[in-house]
C-alpha positions as a Markdown table, in Angstrom:
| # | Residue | x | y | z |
|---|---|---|---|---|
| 1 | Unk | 101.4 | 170.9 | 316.0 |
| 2 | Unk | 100.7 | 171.9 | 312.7 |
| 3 | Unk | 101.0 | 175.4 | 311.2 |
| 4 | Unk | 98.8 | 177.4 | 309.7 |
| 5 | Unk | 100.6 | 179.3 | 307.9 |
| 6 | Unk | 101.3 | 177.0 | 304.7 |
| 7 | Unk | 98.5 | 177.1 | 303.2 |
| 8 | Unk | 98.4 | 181.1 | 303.2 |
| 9 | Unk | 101.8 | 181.1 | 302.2 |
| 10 | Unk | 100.9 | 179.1 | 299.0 |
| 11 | Unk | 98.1 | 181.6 | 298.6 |
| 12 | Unk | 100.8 | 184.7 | 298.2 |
| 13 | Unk | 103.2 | 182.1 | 296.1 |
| 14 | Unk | 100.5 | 181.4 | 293.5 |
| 15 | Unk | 98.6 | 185.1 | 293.3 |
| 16 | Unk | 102.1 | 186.1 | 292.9 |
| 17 | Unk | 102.8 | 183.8 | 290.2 |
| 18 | Unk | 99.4 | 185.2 | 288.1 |
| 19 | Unk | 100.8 | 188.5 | 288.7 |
| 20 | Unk | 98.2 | 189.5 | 291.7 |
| 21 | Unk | 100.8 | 189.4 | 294.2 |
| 22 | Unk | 101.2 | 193.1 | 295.0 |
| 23 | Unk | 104.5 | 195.3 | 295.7 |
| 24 | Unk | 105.8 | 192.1 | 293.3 |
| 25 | Unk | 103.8 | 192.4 | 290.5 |
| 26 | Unk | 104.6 | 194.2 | 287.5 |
| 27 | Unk | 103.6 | 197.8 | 287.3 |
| 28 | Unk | 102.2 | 199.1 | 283.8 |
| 29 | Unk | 103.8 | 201.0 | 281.7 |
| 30 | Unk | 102.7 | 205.3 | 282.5 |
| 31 | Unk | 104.6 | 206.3 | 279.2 |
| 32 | Unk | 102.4 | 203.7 | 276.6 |
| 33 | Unk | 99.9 | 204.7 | 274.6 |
| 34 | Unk | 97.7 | 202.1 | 273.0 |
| 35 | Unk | 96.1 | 202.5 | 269.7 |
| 36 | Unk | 93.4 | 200.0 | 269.6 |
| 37 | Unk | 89.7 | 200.5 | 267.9 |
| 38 | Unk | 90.6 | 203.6 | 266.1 |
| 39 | Unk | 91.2 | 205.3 | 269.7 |
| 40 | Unk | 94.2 | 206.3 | 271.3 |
| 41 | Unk | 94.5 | 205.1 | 274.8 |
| 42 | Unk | 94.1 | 207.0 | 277.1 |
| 43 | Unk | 93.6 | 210.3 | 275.0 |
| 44 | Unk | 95.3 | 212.4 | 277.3 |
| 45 | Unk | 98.6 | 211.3 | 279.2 |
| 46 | Unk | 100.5 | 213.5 | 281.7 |
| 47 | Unk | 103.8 | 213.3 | 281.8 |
| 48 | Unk | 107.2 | 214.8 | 283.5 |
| 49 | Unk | 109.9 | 216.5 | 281.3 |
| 50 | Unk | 112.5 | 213.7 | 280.1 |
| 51 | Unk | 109.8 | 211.1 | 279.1 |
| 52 | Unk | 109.5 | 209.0 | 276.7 |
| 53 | Unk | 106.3 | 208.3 | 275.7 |
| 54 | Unk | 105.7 | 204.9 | 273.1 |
| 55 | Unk | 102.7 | 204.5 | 271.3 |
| 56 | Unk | 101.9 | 200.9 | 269.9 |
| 57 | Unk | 99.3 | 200.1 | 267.6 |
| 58 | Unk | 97.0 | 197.2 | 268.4 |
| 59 | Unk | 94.3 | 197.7 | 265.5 |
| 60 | Unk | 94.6 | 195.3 | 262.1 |
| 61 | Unk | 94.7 | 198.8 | 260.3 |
| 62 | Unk | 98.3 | 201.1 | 259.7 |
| 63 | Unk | 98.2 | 204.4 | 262.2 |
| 64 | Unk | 100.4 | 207.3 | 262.1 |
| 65 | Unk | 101.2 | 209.9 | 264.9 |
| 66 | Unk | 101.8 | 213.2 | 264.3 |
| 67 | Unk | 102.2 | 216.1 | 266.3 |
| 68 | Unk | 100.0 | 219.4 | 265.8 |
| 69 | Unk | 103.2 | 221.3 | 265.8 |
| 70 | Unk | 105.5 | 218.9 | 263.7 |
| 71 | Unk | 107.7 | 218.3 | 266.3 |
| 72 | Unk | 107.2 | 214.2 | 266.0 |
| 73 | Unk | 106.0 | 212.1 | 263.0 |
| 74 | Unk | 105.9 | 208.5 | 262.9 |
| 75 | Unk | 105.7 | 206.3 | 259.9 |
| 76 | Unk | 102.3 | 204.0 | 259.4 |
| 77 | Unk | 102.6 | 201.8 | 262.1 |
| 78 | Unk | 101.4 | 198.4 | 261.3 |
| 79 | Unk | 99.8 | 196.0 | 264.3 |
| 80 | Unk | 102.0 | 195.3 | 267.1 |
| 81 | Unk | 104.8 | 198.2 | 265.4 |
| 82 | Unk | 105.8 | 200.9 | 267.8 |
| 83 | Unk | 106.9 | 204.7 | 267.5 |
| 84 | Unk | 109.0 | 206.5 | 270.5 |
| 85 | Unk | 109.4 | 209.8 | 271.3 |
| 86 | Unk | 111.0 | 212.0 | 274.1 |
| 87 | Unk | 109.5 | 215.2 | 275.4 |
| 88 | Unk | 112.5 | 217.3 | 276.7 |
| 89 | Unk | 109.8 | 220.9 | 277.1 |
| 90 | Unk | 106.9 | 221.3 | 279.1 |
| 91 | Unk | 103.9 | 221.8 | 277.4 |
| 92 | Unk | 100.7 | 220.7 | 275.9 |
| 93 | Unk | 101.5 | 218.1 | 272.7 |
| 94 | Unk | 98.1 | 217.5 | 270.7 |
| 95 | Unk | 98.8 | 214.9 | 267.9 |
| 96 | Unk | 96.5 | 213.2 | 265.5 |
| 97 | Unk | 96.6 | 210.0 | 263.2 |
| 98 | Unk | 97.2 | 211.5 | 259.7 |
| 99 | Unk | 95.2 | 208.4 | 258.0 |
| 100 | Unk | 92.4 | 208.7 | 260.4 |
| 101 | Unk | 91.8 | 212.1 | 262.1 |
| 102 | Unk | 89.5 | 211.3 | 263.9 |
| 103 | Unk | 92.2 | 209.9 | 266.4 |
| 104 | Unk | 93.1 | 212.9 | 268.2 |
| 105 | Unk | 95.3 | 213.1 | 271.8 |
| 106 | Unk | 96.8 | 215.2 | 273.9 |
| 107 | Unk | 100.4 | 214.7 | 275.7 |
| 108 | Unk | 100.8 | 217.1 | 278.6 |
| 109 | Unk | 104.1 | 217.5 | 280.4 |
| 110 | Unk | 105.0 | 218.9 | 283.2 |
């Protein structure tokens, strides 16, 4: 008798494989801001005391980021270039691109 069950298990092994396999599949990363289309995404990000949050710029044009306050202030980032930084406080963190300030976001930790 022939079982069933091979053919689901090859399901699992290849949705697993593209990263669709669930409790196995990679997570993404809660601490990443994107810069991408003169937009920081997502705009706001909630945090927990402790965290570090990386922003990474995926636009063909340089970004800062710069807090309101002047507690962080990256260099101009070019594509793909990152800038780190850890919030130790809770608070409410707004921060803007210096180049472009249109690009405005909030980090809230709590």
């Amino acid at each position: 008798m022939r079982s069933h069950l091979a053919p689901i298990a090859l399901i699992i092994l290849g949705l697993t494989a593209l990263g669709l396999g669930g409790p196995l599949a990679a997570a993404p990363d809660a601490d990443r801001i994107v810069i991408d289309q003169f937009i920081f995404q997502p705009t706001t990000l909630t945090i927990k005391a402790g965290s570090t949050v990386t922003w990474q710029n995926e636009d063909e044009e340089p970004h800062t980021v710069v807090s309101a306050s002047g507690l962080f202030r990256s260099a101009a980032l070019d594509t793909h270039e990152q800038f780190s930084f850890t919030f130790s406080k809770p608070g409410t963190y707004p921060f803007v691109c210096s180049i472009h300030p249109q690009m405005i976001g909030t980090i809230v930790v709590q």
